[in-house]
N, C-alpha and C positions, 0 to 999 in steps of 0.2 A: 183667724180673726174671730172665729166664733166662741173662741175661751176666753175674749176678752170683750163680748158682747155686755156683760155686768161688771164693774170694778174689779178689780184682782192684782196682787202682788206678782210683780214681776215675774220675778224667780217661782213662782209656783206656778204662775201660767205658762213659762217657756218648760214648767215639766211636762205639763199636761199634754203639748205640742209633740213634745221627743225629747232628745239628747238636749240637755241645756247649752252643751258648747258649741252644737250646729245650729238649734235654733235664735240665741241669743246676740247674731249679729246680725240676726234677721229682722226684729224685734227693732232693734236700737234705730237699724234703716226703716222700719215702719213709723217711729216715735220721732224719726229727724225729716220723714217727708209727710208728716202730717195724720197717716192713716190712724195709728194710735194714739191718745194723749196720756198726758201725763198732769199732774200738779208739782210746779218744782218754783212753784211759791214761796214753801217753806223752808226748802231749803235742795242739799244736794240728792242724786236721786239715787236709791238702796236698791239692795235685793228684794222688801219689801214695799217699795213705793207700787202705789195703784193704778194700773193702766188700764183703759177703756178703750173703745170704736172712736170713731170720731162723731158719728152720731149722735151720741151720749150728752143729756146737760146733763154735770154733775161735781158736785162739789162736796169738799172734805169736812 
């Protein structure tokens, strides 16, 4: 959670974590039970979309 204390792309943050393929369904369960956010305002969500803490006010 601490790679995504500041905004950051997805897929760049699940590298910084480890293996993108192990961490990235970890990620997805953080973003659907709230601990990560997202903006999917705009539309659907990429390899680059910005994910943050939930802490975080922050907007695109």
């Amino acid at each position: 959670m601490e790679v995504f204390r500041e905004p950051m792309g997805l897929w760049e943050g699940a590298g910084l974590v480890g293996d993108r393929l192990q961490v990235l369904p970890v990620l997805f369960h953080l973003l659907w039970s709230g601990a990560l956010r997202t903006d999917l305002a705009g539309g659907l969500m990429e390899s680059d979309s910005l994910v943050w803490t939930e802490g975080i006010r922050w907007a695109a």
